[in-house]
NUPA-612259 format. One record per residue: x, y, z of N, C-alpha, C in turn; residue number from 1. Coordinates in Angstrom, 1 decimal. Example, Ala and Ser with C-alpha at 12.3 -4.5 7.8 and 13.67 -1.06 7.14 Angstrom:
2
+--------+--------+--------+--------+--------+--------+--------+--------+--------+-----+
:   n.px :   n.py :   n.pz :  ca.px :  ca.py :  ca.pz :   c.px :   c.py :   c.pz : pos :
+--------+--------+--------+--------+--------+--------+--------+--------+--------+-----+
:   13.2 :   -5.7 :    7.8 :   12.3 :   -4.5 :    7.8 :   13.2 :   -3.3 :    7.8 :   1 :
:   12.8 :   -2.2 :    7.1 :   13.7 :   -1.1 :    7.1 :   12.9 :    0.0 :    7.9 :   2 :
+--------+--------+--------+--------+--------+--------+--------+--------+--------+-----+
REM end
This chain:
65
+--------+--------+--------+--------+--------+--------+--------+--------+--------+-----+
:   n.px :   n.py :   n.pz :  ca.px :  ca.py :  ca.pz :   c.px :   c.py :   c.pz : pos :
+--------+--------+--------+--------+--------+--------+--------+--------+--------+-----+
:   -2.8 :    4.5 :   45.9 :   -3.7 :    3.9 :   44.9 :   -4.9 :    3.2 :   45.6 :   1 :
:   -4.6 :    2.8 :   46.7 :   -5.5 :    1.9 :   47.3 :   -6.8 :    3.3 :   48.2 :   2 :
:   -6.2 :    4.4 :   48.3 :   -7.2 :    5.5 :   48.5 :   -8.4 :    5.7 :   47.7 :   3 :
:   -7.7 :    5.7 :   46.7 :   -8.2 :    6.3 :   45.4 :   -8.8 :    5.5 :   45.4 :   4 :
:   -9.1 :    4.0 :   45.3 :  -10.2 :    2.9 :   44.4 :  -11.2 :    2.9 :   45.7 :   5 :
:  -10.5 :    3.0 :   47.1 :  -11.8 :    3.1 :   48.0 :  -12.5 :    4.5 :   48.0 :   6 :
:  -12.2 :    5.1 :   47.5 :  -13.3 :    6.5 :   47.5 :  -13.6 :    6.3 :   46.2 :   7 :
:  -13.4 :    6.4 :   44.8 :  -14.3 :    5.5 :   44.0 :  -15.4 :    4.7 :   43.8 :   8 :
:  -14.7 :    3.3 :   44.9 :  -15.6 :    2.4 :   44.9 :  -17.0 :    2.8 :   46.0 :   9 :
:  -16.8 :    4.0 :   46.6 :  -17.7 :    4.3 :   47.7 :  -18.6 :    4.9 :   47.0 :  10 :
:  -18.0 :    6.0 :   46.3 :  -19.0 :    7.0 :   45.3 :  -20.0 :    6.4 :   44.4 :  11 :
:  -19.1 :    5.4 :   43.9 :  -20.0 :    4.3 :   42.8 :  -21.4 :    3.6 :   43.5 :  12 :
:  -20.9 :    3.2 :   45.1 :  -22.1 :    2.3 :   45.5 :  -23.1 :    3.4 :   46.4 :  13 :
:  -22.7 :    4.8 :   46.4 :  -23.7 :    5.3 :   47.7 :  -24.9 :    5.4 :   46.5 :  14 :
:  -25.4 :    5.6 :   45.2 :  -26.5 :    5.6 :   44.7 :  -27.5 :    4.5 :   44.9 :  15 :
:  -26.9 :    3.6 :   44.8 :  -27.3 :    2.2 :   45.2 :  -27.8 :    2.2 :   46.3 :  16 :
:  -27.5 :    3.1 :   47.3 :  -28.1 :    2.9 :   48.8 :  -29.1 :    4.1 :   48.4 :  17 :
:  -29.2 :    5.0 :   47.9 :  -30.3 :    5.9 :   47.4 :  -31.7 :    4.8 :   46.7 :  18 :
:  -31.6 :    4.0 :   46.2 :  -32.2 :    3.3 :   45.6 :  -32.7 :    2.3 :   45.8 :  19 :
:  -31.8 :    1.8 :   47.2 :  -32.9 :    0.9 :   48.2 :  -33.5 :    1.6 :   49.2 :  20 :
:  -33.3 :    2.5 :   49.2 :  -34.4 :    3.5 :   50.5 :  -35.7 :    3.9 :   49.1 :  21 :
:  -35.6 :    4.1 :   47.9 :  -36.4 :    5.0 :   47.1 :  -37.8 :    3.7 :   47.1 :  22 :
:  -36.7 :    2.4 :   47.1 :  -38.0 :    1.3 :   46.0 :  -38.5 :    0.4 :   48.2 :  23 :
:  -37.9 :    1.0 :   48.8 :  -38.0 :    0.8 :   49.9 :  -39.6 :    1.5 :   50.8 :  24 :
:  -39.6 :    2.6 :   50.2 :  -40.6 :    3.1 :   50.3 :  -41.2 :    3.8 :   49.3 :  25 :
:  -40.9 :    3.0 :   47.8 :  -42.3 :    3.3 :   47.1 :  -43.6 :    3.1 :   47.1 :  26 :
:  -43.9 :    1.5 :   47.4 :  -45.1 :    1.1 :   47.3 :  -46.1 :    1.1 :   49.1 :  27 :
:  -46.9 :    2.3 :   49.1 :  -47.6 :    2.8 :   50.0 :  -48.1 :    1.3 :   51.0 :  28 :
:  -48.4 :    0.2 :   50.7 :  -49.4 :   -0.9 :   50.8 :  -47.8 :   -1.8 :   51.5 :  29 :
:  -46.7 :   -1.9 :   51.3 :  -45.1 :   -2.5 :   51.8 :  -44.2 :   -1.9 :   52.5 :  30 :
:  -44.2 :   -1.0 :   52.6 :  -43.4 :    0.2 :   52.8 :  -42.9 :   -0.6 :   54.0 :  31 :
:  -41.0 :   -0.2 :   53.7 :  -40.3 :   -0.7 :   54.6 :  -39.4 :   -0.2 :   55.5 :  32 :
:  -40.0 :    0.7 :   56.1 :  -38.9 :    1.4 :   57.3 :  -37.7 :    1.3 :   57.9 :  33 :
:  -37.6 :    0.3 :   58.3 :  -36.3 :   -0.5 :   58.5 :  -35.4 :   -0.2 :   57.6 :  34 :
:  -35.8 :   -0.6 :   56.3 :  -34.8 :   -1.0 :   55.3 :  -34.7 :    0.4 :   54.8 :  35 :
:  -35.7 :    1.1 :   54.8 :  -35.3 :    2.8 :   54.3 :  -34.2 :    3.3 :   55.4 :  36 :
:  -34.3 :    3.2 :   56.7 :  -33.7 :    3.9 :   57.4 :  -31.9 :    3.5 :   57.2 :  37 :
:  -32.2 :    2.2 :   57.5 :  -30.8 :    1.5 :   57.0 :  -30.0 :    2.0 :   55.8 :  38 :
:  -30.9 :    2.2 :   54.4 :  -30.4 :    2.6 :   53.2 :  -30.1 :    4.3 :   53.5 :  39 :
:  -30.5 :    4.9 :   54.1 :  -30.7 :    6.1 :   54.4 :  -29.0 :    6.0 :   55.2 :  40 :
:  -29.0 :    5.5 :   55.9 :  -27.3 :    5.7 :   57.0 :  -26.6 :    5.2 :   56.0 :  41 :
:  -27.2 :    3.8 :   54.9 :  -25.8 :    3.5 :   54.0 :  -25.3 :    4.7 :   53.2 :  42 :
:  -26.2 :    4.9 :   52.9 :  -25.9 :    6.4 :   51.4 :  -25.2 :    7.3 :   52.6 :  43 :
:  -25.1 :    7.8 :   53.6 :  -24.7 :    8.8 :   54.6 :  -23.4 :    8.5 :   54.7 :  44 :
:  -23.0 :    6.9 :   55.0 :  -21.9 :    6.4 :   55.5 :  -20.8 :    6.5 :   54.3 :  45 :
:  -21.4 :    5.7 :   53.2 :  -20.3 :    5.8 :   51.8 :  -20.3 :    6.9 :   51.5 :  46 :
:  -21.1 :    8.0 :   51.3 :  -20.3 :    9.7 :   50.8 :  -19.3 :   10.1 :   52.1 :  47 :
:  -19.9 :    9.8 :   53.0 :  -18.6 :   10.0 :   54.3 :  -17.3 :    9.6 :   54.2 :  48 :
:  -17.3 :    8.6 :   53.6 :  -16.4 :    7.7 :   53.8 :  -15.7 :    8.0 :   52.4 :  49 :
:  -16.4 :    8.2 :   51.1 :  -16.0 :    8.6 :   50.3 :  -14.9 :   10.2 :   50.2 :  50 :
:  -15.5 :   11.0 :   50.5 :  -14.7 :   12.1 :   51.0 :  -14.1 :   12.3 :   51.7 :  51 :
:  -14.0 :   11.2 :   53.1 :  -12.8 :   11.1 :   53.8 :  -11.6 :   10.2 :   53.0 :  52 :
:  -11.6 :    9.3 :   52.0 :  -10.5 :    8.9 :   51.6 :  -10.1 :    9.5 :   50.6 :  53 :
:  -10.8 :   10.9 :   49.8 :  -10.7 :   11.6 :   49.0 :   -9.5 :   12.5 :   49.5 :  54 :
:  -10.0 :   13.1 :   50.8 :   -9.5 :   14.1 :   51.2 :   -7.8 :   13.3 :   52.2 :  55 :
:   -7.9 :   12.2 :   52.5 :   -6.8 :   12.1 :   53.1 :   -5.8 :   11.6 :   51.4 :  56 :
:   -6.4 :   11.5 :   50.7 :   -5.5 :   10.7 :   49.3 :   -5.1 :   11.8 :   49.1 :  57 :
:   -5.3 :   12.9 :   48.9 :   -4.8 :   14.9 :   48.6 :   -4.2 :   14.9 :   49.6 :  58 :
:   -4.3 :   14.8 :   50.9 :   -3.6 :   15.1 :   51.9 :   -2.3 :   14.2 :   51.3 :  59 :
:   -2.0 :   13.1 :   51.4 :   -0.7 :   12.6 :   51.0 :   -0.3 :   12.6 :   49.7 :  60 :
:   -0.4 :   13.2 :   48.5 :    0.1 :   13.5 :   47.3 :    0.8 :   15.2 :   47.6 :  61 :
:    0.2 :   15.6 :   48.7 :    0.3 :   17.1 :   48.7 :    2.1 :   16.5 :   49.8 :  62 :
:    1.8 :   16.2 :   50.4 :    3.3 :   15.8 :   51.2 :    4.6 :   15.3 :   50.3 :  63 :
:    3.9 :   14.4 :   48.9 :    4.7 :   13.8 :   48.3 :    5.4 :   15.3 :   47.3 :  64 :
:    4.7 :   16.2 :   47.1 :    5.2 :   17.6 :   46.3 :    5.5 :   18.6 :   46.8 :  65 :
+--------+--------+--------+--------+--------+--------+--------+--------+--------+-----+
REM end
C-alpha cells in the first residue's frame, strides 16, 4: 500500500516540477536558470522515482500470486 501512494503521490507532483521550470523561464527580462535547471532534475527525479515504486509494487504482488 505504502508503494502504491508513493508512486502516486510522485506522479501527481512531477507536473508541478514541469511548471516551475515553464513559469521559471517564461519571462525573457527574469529568467531563472537555477531554478529551471533544479525544476528540470525535480520533474526527472519524481517520474524516476515514480516508476521505480511502480515497478517494484508489481514486482511484489506478482510474488504474492
Amino acid at each position: 500500500m505504502i508503494l502504491l501512494a508513493m508512486s502516486k503521490s510522485l506522479a501527481i507532483a512531477s507536473p508541478y516540477f514541469l511548471k516551475i521550470t515553464v513559469n521559471a523561464l517564461a519571462e525573457a527580462s527574469k529568467m531563472d536558470f537555477n531554478l529551471a535547471v533544479l525544476g528540470i532534475l525535480g520533474f526527472g527525479a519524481t517520474r524516476l522515482f515514480s516508476s521505480l515504486f511502480q515497478e517494484i509494487r508489481m514486482n511484489k504482488i506478482t510474488e504474492i500470486i
